[in-house]
TORKOLMAR-786396 format. One record per residue (C-alpha): x, y, z; residue number from 1; residue in one letter. Coordinates in steps of 0.2 Angstrom, whole numbers. Layout:
<pts>
X, Y, Z, NUM, a
...
</pts>
This chain:
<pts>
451, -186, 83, 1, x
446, -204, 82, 2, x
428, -211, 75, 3, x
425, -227, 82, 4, x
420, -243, 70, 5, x
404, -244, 78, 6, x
397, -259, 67, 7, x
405, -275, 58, 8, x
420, -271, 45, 9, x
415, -283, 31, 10, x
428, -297, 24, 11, x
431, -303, 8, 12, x
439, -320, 9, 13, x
451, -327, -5, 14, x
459, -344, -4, 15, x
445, -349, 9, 16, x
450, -365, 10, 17, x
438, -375, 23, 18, x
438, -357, 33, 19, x
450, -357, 49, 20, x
454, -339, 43, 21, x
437, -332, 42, 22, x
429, -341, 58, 23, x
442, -331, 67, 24, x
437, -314, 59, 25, x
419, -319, 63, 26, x
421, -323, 80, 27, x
429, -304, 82, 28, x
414, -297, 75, 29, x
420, -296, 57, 30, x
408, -299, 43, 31, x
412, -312, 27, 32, x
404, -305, 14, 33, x
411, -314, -2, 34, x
421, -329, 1, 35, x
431, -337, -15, 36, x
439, -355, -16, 37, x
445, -364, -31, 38, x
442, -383, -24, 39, x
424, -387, -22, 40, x
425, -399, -11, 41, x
436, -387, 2, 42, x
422, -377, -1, 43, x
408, -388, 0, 44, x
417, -391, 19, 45, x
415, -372, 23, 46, x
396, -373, 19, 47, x
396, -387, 31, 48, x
403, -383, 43, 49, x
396, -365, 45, 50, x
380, -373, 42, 51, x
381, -383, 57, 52, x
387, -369, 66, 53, x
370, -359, 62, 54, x
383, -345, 55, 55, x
375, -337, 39, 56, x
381, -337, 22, 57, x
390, -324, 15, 58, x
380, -308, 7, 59, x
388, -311, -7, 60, x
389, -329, -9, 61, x
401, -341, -14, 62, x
413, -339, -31, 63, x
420, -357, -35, 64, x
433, -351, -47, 65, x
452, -345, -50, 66, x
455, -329, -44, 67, x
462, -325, -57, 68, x
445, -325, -65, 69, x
439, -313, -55, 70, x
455, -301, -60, 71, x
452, -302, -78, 72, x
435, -301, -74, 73, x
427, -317, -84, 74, x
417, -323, -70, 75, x
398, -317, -67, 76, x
403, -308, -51, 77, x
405, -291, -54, 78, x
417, -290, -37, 79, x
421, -269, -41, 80, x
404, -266, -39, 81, x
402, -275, -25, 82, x
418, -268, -15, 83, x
413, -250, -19, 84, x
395, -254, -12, 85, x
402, -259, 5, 86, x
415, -247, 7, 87, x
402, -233, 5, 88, x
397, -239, 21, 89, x
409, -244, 29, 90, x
427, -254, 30, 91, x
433, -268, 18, 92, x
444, -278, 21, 93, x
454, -291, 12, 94, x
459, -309, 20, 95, x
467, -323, 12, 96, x
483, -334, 13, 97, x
487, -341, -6, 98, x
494, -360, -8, 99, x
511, -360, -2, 100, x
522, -375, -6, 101, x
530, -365, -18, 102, x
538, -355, -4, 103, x
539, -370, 8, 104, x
557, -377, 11, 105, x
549, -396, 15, 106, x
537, -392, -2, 107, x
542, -387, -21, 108, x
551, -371, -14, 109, x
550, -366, -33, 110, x
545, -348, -27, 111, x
535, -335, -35, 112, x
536, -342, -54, 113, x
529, -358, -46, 114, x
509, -364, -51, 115, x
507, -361, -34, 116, x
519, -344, -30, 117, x
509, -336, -44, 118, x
493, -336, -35, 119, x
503, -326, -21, 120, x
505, -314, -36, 121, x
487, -314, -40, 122, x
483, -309, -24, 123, x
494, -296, -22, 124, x
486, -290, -40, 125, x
468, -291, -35, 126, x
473, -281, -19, 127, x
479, -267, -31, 128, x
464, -268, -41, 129, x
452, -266, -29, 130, x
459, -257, -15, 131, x
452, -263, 0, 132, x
454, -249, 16, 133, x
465, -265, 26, 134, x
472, -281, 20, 135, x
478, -295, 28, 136, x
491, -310, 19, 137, x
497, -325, 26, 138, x
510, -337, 23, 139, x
524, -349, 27, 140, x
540, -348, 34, 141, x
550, -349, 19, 142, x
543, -335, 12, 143, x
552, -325, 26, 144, x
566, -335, 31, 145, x
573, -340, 13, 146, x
584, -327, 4, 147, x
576, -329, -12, 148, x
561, -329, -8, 149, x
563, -314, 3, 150, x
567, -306, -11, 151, x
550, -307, -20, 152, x
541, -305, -5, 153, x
550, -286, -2, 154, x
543, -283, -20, 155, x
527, -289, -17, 156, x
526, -276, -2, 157, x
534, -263, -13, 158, x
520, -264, -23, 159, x
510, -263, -10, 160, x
518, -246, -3, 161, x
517, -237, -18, 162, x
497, -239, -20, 163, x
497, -230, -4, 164, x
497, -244, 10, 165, x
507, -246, 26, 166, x
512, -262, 31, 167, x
517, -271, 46, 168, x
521, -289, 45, 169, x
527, -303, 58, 170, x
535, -320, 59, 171, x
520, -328, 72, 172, x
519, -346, 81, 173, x
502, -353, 83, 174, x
508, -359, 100, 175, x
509, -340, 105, 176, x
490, -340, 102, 177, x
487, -355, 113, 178, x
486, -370, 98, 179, x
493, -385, 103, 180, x
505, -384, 88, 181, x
524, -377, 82, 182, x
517, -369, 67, 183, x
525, -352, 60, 184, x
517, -342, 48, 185, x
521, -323, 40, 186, x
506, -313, 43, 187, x
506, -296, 32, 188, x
494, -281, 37, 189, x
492, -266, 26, 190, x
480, -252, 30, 191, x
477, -237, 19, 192, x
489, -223, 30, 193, x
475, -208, 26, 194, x
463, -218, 36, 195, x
475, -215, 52, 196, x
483, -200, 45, 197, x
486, -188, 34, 198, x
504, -188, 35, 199, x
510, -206, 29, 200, x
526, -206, 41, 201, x
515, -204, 58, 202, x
503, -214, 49, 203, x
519, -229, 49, 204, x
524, -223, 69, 205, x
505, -227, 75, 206, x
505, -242, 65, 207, x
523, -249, 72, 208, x
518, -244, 88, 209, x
499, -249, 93, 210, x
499, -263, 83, 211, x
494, -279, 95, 212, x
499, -296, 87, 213, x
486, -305, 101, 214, x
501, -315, 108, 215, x
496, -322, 123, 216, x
511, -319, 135, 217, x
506, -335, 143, 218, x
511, -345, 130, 219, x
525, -336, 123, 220, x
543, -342, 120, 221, x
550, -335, 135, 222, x
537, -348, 146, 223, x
539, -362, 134, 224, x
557, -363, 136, 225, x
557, -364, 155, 226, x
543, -380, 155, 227, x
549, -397, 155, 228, x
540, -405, 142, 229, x
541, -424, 141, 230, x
550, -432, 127, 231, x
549, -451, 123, 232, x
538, -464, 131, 233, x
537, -481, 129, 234, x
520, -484, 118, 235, x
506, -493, 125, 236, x
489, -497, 121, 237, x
475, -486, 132, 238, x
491, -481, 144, 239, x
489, -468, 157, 240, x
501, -454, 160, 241, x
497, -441, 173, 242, x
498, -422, 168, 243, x
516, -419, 172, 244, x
523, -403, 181, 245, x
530, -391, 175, 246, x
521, -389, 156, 247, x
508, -377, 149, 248, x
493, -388, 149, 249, x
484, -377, 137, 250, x
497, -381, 123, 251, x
496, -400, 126, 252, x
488, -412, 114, 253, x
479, -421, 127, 254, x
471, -405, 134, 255, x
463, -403, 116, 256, x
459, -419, 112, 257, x
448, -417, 131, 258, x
441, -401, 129, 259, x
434, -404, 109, 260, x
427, -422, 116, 261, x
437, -429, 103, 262, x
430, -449, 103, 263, x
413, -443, 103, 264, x
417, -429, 88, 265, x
407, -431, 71, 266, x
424, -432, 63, 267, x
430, -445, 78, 268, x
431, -460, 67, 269, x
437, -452, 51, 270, x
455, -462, 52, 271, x
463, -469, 37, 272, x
465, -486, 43, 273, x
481, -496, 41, 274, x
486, -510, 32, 275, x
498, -517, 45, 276, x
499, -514, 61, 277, x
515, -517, 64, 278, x
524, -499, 63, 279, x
508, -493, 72, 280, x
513, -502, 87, 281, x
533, -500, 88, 282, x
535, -479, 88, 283, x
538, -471, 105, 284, x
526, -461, 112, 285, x
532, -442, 107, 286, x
544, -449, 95, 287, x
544, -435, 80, 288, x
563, -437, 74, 289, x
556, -445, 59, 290, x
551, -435, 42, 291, x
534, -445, 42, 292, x
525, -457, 55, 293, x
528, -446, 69, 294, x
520, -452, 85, 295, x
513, -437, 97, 296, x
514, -433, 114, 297, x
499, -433, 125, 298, x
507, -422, 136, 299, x
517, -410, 122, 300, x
508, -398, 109, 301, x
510, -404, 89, 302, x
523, -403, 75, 303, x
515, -394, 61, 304, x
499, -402, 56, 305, x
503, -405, 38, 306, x
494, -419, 32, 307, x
500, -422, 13, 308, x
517, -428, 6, 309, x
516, -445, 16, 310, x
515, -435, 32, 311, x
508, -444, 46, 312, x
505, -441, 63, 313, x
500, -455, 75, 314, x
489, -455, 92, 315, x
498, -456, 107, 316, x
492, -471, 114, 317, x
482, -478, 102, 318, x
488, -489, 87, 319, x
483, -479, 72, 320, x
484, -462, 63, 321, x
475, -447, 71, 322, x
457, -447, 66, 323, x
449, -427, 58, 324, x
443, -423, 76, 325, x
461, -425, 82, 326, x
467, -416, 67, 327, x
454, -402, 70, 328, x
459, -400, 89, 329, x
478, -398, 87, 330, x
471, -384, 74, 331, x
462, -375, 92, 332, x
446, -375, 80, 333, x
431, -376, 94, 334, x
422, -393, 95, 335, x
405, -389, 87, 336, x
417, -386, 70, 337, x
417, -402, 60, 338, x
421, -409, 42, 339, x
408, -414, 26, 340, x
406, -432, 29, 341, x
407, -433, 11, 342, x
423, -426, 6, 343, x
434, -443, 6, 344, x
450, -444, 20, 345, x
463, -436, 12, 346, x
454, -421, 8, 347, x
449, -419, 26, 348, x
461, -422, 34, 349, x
471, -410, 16, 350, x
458, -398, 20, 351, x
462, -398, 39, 352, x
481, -397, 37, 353, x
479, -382, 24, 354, x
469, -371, 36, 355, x
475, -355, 48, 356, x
474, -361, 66, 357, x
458, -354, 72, 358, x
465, -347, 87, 359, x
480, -339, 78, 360, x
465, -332, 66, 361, x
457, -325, 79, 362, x
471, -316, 87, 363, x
476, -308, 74, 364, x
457, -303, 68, 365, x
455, -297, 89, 366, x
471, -286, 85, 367, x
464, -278, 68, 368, x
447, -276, 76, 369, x
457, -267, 90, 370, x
467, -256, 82, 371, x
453, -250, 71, 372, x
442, -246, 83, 373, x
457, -236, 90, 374, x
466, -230, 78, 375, x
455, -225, 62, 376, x
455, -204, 60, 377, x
440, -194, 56, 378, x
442, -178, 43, 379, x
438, -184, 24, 380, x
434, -200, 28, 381, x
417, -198, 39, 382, x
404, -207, 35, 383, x
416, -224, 31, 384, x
409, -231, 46, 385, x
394, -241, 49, 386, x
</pts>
């Protein structure tokens, strides 16, 4: 017999960042309760932005501090008690995606014995400590893709199994969520199996087959391949080029940079300016064969936005770097979203380029919500749900 989730399963958010992640779980009618990010300024955007978005702060508040202070239990938030409390009334989850350029081919690649890969373990440790009823853990590429990494990862999901979680995880493309960008990320979901069953193998089969990943099967790879997306232009100053046939407007850069007003954004002049305009002026339009100072498409979607490491991404027709708004529409965040004024450039736009796209967040929050509402058993666990 399935109980519906009748009220909003609260969220605590780990590596918040500037809070892609969490908007989209908001948006789906999740609640943040607890939100913890290391950098203050990242979260001093988080503040902001919700701020301006009249979106309330978490019941919990904010913890500005290494998770693993939270682990070993040094910091004045006393996180057990406040996880037990919630879950008496209701579902917890667990969201979060730890720094990855340990696991990142283009970053260190130094994997989980990395300052950064350790965190991933520190994650996957706090998650056994406090044993939320779902999780949800988000990372790059090279976590799946490279062999040994892929290694760590299967023991980190191991771990994972044998405190009683199911898993499901997925190799997504935020272009199959409708952002204007080729970004791939893993997405792990673990749900404790008694919630859907008592028998943890049936409990696996409902998992496998009613998860929804939210792909939009407009966007997928299958209607991608078939449009003829443009290549290189000449680059022109304030040039027009109609909408060609053939493409997924959605996905374009140009469709965004229309639809979040981009030029009349808060963030629209926050551009790093150049010192010379000569390599400004010389790149194709759509020419992104180069490791950095890659020149968009109006009419394409985005590389990944990754804005450190002498990455740079230039505005189709216009000569300089793309401003915060720009960077904030190829991440599909909705317009009224907008940076801290006070946090310098490169921790915008670091800030920006660090994020989950929005509308890949909210997919997969629409799924969760989906298949909890759907899925989750009565029995022993009545009265779990608000």
């Amino acid at each position: 017999m399935v109980d519906k989730v009748k009220g909003k399963i609260k969220i605590f958010s780990f590596f918040s960042g500037a809070g892609f992640l969490d908007l989209g779980f908001e948006r789906e009618k999740f609640e943040i309760v607890f939100v913890n990010e290391y950098n203050n300024n990242f979260l001093d955007a988080y503040k902001f932005a919700r701020k301006n978005m009249n979106i309330k702060p978490p019941k919990f508040g904010y913890f500005c501090d290494d998770i693993n202070c939270l682990l070993k239990g040094k910091s004045k938030i006393e996180l057990t008690d406040k996880v037990l409390q919630e879950k008496k009334n209701g579902i917890v989850g667990f969201i979060g995606g730890p720094p990855c350029p340990d696991f990142s081919v283009a970053g260190k690649n130094e994997g989980i014995s990395g300052k950064n890969g350790l965190l991933t373990n520190s994650y996957k440790r706090i998650i056994l400590q406090q044993e939320p009823d779902f999780f949800v853990f988000e990372n790059v590429k090279g976590l799946w893709s490279t062999q040994k990494h892929r290694k760590e990862y299967e023991k980190v999901k191991d771990s994972f199994r044998r405190k009683g979680y199911i898993l499901i995880d997925k190799l997504v493309n935020a272009l199959d969520y409708g952002v204007p960008q080729d970004r791939e990320r893993v997405i792990l979901f673990g749900v404790k199996y008694y919630l859907i069953d008592q028998n943890r193998k049936i409990a696996l089969l409902k998992l496998k087959k009613n998860f929804d990943w939210g792909v939009k099967q407009e966007y997928n790879q299958e209607h991608r391949c078939q449009c003829d997306w443009p290549e290189i232009t000449p680059f022109a100053v304030n040039s027009v080029i109609e909408q060609p046939a053939g493409i997924i407007p959605e996905l374009s850069i140009e469709y965004w940079f229309q639809k979040n007003e981009v030029y009349n954004h808060y963030n629209a002049n926050d551009y790093f300016q150049p010192k010379s305009m000569d390599r400004f002026e010389t790149i194709p339009e759509g020419d992104v064969s180069k490791k950095s100072f890659k020149r968009l498409h109006r009419w394409r979607y985005s590389p990944t936005a990754a804005y450190g490491n002498n990455e740079v991404h230039l505005h189709p027709y216009l000569a300089r770097r793309i401003s915060v708004a720009e960077a904030l529409a190829i991440q599909s965040l909705p317009k009224e979203y907008v940076i801290n004024k006070a946090l310098c450039k490169s921790d915008m736009f670091k800030t920006v380029g660090n994020g989950v796209p929005y509308l890949l967040a909210r997919g997969i929050a629409h799924s969760i919500r989906q298949f909890c509402e759907n899925e989750f058993c009565k029995g022993e666990n009545d009265g779990i749900f608000t």
